[in-house]
C-alpha distance (Angstrom), angle and dihedral (degrees) to the residues before:
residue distance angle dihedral
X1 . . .
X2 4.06 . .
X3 3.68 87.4 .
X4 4.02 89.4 61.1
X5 3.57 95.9 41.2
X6 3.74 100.5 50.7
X7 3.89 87.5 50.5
X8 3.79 85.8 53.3
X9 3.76 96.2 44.7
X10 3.89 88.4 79.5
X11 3.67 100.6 80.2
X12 3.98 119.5 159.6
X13 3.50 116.4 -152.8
X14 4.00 107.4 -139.7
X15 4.02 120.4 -138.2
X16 3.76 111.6 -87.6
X17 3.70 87.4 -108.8
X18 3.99 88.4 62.8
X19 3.71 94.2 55.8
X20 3.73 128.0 111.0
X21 3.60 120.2 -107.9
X22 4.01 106.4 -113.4
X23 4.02 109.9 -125.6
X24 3.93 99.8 -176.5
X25 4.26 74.9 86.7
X26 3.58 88.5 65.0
X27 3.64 93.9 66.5
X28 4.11 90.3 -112.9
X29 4.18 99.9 148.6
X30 3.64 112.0 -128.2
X31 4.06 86.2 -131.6
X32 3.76 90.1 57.3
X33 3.65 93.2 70.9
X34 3.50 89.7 58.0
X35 4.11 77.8 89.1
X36 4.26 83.8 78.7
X37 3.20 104.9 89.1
X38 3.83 102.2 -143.1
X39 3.81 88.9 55.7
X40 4.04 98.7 47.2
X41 3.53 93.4 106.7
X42 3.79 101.4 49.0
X43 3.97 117.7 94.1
X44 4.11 132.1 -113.5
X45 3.31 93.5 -106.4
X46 4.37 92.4 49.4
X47 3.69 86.3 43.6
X48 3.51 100.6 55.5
X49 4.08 87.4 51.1
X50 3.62 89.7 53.6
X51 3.81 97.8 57.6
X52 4.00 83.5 51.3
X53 3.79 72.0 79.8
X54 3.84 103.0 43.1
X55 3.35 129.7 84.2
X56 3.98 115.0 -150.9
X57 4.18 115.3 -131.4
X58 3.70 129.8 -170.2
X59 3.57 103.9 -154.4
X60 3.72 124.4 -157.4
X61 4.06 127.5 -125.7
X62 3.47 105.6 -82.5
X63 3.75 100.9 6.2
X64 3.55 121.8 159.3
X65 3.84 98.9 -124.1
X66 3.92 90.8 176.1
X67 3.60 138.0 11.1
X68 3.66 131.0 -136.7
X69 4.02 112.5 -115.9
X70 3.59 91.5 25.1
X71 3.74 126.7 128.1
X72 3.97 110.3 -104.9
X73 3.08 115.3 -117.3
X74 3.70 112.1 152.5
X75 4.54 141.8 20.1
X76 3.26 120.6 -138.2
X77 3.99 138.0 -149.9
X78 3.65 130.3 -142.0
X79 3.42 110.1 -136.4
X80 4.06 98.5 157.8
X81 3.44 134.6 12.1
X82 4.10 124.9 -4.4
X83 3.66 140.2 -59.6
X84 4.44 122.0 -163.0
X85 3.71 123.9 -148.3
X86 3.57 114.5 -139.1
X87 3.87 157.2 176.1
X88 3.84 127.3 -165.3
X89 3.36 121.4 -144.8
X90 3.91 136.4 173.7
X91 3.86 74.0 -6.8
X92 3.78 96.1 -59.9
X93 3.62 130.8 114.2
X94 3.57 133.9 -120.5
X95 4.00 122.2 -169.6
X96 3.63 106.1 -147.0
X97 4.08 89.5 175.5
X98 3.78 143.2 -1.5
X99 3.55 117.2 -160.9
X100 3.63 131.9 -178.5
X101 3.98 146.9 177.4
X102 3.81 109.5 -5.7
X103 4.07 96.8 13.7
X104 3.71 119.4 108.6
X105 4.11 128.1 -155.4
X106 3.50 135.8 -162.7
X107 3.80 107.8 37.0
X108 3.96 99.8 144.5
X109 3.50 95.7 69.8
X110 4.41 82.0 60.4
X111 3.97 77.9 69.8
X112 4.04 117.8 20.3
X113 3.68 100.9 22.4
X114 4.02 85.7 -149.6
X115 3.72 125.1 153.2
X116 3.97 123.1 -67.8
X117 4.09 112.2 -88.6
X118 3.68 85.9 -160.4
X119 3.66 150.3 15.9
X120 3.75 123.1 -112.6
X121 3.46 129.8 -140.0
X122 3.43 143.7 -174.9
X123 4.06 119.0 -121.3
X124 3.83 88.4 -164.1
X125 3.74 142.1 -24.0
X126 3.88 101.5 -43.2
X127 3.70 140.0 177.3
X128 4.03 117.4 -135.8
X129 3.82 131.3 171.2
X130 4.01 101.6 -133.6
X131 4.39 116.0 -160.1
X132 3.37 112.8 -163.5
X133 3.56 130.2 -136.9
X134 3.31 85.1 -117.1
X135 4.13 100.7 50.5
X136 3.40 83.4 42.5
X137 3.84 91.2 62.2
X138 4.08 86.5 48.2
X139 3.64 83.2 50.5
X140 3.44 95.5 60.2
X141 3.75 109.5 39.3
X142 4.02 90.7 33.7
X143 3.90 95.0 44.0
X144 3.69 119.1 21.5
X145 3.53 102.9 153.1
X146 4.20 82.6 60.5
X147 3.90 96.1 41.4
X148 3.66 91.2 51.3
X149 4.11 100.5 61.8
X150 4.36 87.7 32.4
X151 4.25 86.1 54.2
X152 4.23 89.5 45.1
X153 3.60 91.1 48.3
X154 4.40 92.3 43.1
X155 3.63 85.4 44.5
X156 4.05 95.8 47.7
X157 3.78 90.4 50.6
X158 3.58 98.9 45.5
X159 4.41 92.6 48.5
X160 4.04 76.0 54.0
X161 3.70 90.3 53.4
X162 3.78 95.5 46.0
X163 3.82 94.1 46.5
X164 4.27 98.5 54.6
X165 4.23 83.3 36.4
X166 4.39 78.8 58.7
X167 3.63 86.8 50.8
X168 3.55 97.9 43.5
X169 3.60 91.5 49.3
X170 4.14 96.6 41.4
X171 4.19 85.9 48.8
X172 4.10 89.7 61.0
X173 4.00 87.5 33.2
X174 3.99 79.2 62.2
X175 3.92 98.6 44.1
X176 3.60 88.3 43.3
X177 3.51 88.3 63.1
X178 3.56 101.5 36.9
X179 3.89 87.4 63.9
X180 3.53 90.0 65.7
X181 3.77 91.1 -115.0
């Protein structure tokens, strides 16, 4: 389509300082990501041209991996081990989510950017591929044919999310009212 290519014609090239560290180095198989479950269905050969976009991170027992109130800048896949969702308040903790080995976190701030709802914190020492807003963006305008089935799957997962989150929130809705409050 001429329409597509022309808007794909204007690609930037980012200072070398910007680009994503390559992981396929690392000796991570593209077929072992096939373990994430939004990138199942993608091939060896797309997989090992999306971790040109990934950088690998080791993460540290009880890390902070994000920060509530901080700008998004980043998502992040489990690959080993388990990450916790949380909010502090009055100096206590609530765990909104635990995810673990083929889950992925932090996929708004691919598309608004906005401020962290939550902190993130690793359970113990864990492994994680992390895009970047701004790989993501090469993603996009250099490989469109591979950002289109990674956004479907992202965007599958997280309608899946919202949907049992309605539930969850409709079943204490219900309680609520049962209680006569």
């Amino acid at each position: 389509m001429p329409e597509l290519d022309q808007a794909f014609a204007r690609r930037t090239t980012l200072p070398s300082a910007l680009q994503p560290v390559s992981v396929a180095s690392n000796g991570l198989k593209p077929g072992s990501l096939r373990r994430i479950k939004i990138l199942a269905g993608l091939s060896d050969a797309q997989l090992g041209k999306l971790l040109q976009f990934m950088e690998l991170q080791s993460l540290r027992q009880w890390s902070v991996v994000v920060k509530q109130g901080e700008p998004g800048d980043a998502m992040h896949l489990i690959l080993e081990r388990e990450l916790r969702v949380r909010t502090m308040s009055g100096g206590k903790e609530t765990i909104l989510a635990t995810f673990g080995p083929g889950d992925f976190l932090g996929e708004m701030s691919l598309f608004d950017h906005g401020p962290r709802s939550a902190d993130v914190v690793a359970n113990a020492d864990s492994t994680t591929l992390k895009l970047s807003t701004v790989a993501f963006n090469r993603l996009m305008l250099e490989a469109p044919d591979l950002a289109a089935p990674f956004l479907q799957a992202t965007a599958r997962t997280m309608a899946a999310r919202i949907r049992a989150n309605n539930k969850r929130l409709d079943r204490v809705t219900q309680q609520f009212r049962a209680s006569g409050n």
